[in-house]
C-alpha positions in Angstrom: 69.8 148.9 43.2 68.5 150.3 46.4 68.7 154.1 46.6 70.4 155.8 49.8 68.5 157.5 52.4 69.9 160.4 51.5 68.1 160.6 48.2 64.9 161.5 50.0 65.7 164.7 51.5 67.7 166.1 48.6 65.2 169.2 48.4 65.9 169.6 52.3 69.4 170.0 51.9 70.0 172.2 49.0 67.2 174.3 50.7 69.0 174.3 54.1 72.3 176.0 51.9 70.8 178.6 51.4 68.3 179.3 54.0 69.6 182.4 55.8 66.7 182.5 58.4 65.8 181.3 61.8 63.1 178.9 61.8 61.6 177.7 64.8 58.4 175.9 65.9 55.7 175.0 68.6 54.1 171.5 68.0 51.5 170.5 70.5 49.5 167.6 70.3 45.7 168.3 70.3 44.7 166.2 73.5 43.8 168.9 74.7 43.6 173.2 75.4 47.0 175.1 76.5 47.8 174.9 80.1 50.4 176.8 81.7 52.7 174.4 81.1 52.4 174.3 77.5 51.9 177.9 77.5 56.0 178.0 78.6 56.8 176.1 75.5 54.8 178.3 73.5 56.4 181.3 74.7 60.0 180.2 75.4 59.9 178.7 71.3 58.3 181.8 70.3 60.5 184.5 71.8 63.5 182.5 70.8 62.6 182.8 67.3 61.2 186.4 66.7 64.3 188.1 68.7 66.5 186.7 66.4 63.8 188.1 63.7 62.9 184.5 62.4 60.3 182.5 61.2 58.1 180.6 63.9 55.5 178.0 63.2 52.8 175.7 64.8 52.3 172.2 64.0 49.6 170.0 65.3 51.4 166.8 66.0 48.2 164.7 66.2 49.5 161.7 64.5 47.9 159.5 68.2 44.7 159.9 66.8 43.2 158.2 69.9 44.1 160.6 72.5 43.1 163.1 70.4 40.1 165.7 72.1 37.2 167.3 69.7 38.2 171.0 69.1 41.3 170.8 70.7 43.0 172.1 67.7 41.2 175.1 67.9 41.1 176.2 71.5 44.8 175.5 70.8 45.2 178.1 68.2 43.0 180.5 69.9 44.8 180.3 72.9 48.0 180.9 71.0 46.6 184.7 69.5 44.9 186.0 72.8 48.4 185.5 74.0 49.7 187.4 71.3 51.7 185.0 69.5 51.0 184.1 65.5 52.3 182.0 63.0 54.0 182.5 60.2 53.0 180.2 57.3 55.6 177.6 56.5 56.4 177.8 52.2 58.9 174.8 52.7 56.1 172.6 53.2 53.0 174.7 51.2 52.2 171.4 50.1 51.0 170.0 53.7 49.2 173.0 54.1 45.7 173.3 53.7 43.4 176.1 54.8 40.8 174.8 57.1 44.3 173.7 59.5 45.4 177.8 59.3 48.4 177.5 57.5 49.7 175.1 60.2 51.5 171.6 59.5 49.0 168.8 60.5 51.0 165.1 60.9 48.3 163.1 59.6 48.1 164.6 56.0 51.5 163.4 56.0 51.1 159.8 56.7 52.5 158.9 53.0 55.5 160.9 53.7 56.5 158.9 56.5 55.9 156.0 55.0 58.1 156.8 52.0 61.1 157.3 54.7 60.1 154.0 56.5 59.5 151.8 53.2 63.3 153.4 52.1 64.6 151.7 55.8 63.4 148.7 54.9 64.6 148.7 51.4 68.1 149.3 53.1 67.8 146.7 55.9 67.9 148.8 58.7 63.8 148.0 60.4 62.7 145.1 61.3 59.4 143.4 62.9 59.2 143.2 66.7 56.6 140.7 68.7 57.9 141.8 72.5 55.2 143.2 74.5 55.7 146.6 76.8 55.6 144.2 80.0 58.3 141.5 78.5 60.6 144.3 78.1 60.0 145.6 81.5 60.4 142.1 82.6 63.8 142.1 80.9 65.3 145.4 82.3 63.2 148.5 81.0 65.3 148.4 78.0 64.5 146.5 74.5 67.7 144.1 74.0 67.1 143.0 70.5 65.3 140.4 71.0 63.8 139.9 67.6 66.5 141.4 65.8 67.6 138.3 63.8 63.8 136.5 63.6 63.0 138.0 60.6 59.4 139.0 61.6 57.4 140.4 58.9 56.9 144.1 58.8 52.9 143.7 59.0 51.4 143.2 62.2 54.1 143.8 63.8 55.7 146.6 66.0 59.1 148.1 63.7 62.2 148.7 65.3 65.4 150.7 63.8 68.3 148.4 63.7 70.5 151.0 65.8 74.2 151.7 64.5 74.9 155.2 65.2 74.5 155.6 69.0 74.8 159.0 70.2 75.1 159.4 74.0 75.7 163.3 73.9 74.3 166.3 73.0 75.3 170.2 73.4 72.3 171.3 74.9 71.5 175.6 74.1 70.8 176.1 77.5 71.8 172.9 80.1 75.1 172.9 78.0 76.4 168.7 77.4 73.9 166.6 78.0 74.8 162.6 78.2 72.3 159.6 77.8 73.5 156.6 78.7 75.1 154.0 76.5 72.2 151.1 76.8 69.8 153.7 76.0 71.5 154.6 72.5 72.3 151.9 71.7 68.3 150.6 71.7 66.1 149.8 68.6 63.3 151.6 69.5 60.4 151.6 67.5 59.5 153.7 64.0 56.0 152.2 63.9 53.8 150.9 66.5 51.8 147.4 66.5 48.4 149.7 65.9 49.9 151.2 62.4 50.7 154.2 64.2 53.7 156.2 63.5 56.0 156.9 66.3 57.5 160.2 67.3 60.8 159.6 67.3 60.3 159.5 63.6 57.5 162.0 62.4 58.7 164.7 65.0 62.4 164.6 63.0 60.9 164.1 59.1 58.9 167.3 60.3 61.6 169.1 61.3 63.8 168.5 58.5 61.0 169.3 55.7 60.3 172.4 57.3 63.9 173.6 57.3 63.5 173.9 61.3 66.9 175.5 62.5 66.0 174.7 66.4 64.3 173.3 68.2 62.7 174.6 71.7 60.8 172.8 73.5 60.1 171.3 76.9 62.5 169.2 79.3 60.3 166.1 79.3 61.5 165.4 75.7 65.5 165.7 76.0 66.0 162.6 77.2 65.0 161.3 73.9 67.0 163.8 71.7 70.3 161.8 71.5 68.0 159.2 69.4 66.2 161.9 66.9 69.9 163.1 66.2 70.7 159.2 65.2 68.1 159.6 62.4 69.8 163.0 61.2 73.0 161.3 61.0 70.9 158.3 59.6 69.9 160.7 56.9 73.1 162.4 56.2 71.9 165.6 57.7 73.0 167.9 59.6 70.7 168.3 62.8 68.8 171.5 64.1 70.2 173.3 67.4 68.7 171.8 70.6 66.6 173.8 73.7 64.6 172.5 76.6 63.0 174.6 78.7 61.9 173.4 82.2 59.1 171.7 82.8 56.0 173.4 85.1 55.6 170.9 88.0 53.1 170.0 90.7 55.6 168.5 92.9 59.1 167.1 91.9 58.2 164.3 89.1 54.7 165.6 88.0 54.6 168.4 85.2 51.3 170.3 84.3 50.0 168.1 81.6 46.6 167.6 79.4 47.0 164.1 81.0 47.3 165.0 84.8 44.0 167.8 84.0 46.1 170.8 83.8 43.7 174.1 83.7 43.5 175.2 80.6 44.6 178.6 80.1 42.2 181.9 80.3 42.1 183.4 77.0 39.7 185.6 77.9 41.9 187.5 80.8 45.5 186.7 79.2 47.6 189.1 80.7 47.9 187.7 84.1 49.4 184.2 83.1 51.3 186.0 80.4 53.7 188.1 82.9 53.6 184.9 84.9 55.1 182.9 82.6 57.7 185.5 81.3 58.5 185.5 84.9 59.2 182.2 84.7 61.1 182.4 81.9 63.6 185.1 83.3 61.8 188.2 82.3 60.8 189.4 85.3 58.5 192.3 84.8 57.0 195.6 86.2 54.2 197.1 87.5 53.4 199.7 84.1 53.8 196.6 82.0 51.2 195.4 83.2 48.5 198.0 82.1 49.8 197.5 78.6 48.1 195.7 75.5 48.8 191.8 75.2 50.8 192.5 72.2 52.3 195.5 73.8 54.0 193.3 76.6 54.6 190.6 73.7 56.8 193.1 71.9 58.5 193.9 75.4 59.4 190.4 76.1 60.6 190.0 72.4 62.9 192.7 72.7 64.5 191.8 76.7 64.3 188.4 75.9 67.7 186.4 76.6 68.0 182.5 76.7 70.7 183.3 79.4 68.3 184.5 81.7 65.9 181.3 81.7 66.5 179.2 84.7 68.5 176.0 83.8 66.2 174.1 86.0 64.5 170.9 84.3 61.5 171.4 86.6 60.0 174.3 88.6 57.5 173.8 91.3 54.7 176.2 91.0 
């Protein structure tokens, strides 16, 4: 008799019962150091969490090995304390954790995780193999309509797609407020696994968050187009979701956020304080003149204490 999903993540929810704290997180992917961009997300998750006296945690998400940059982990980390903001270490998960990563949650020690959740969709039907290529789907719309739905592809060597049945085409959004996706775009099978072996985020980033007990999520704009389908899995799972934040997104021009990709500067971690007030600016804390002659942790402690979600622009992108 196949077991229900819900078996996996029995742990999760009796923890979840009881859990009484705020739990938030940063997860960056180590392609490279923290721009200012990034640096946002940092801050933004980070203040959300210790005002309301929680628990914050970094997780490398590094589960694309190939974009992956030597040492990017640890300029990463670095650049997280000369701005004054440290982990906590995660218990919920102390079995991830190992010390050469810092007491952080690193994805690819938990391949066999996410393959325990993925072999459990297939036991129950719901994945299947998919042989359409990127540029047939764009071909056909942009959007993946199911094309090798009923083909019954094998799972190896192929791309793995979630047979979609519980489209979600809203969300309540902590600072934009509802937030709709359209119907075609719930409705999708998108994929769990890619044609490489490679796990896909949609997947990993929500089996993170549920084993460590994250209570919301903050994070950047770029990503909330894509939340309606990560609260499909928790549903999926029988689980009730985390609260949702997006913060906007540090742009160029309209359309081009800072990004490891488009050769953001890094951040100066050797002069913090500058890009520091500039980003609490940014983030509604506008600050003055004798902060600025204060200790990076000194202003850190400032911002924690004046910080209001309220006060960040609900803006999905700001030129700077």
């Amino acid at each position: 008799m196949t077991a229900p999903l819900s078996s996996l993540f029995t742990p999760q929810k009796k923890f979840s019962q009881t859990n009484r704290l705020y739990r938030g997180r940063f997860a960056p992917s180590p392609s490279g150091p923290l721009h200012f961009g990034s640096l946002i997300a940092a801050l933004g998750s980070y203040l959300q969490a210790k005002s309301q006296q929680g628990l914050w945690f970094v997780r490398i998400e590094d589960i694309d090995k190939p974009r992956e940059q030597p040492g990017a982990v640890s300029q990463i980390l670095e650049g997280l304390q000369a701005f004054g903001m440290n982990w906590d270490k995660d218990e919920n998960t102390a079995s991830f954790l190992v010390q050469d990563d810092r007491d952080c949650l690193v994805q690819t020690r938990r391949l066999a995780r996410y393959q325990q959740v993925l072999d459990a969709l297939a036991q129950n039907d719901l994945v299947y193999g998919c042989r359409c290529s990127r540029k047939q789907i764009k071909q056909g719309g942009g959007l993946y309509q199911g094309t090798c739905r009923t083909l019954g592809l094998p799972l190896k060597d192929h791309a793995i797609r979630l047979k979609q049945a519980r489209r979600i085409t809203d969300f309540n959004d902590g600072l934009f407020g509802i937030v709709q996706s359209t119907a075609d775009f719930a409705s999708e099978d998108f994929i769990v696994k890619r044609r490489d072996g490679l796990f896909a985020y949609q997947l990993v980033v929500v089996l993170d968050d549920i084993d460590q007990g994250i209570t919301e999520v903050v994070r950047g704009a770029d990503i909330m187009t894509l939340t309606p389908r990560q609260l499909s899995l928790y549903q999926l799972f029988g689980l009730t979701p985390p609260a949702f934040v997006h913060l906007p997104l540090m742009v160029n021009k309209p359309g081009f956020k800072l990004s490891k990709q488009n050769h953001a500067t890094a951040i100066d971690i050797t002069e913090p304080k500058p890009e520091l007030l500039s980003a609490l600016a940014m983030l509604g804390l506008p600050t003055f003149d004798d902060l600025s002659d204060g200790s990076v942790s000194e202003i850190i402690d400032w911002a924690t204490n004046s910080w209001r979600l309220a006060n960040v622009p609900k803006q999905q992108e700001i030129i700077i």
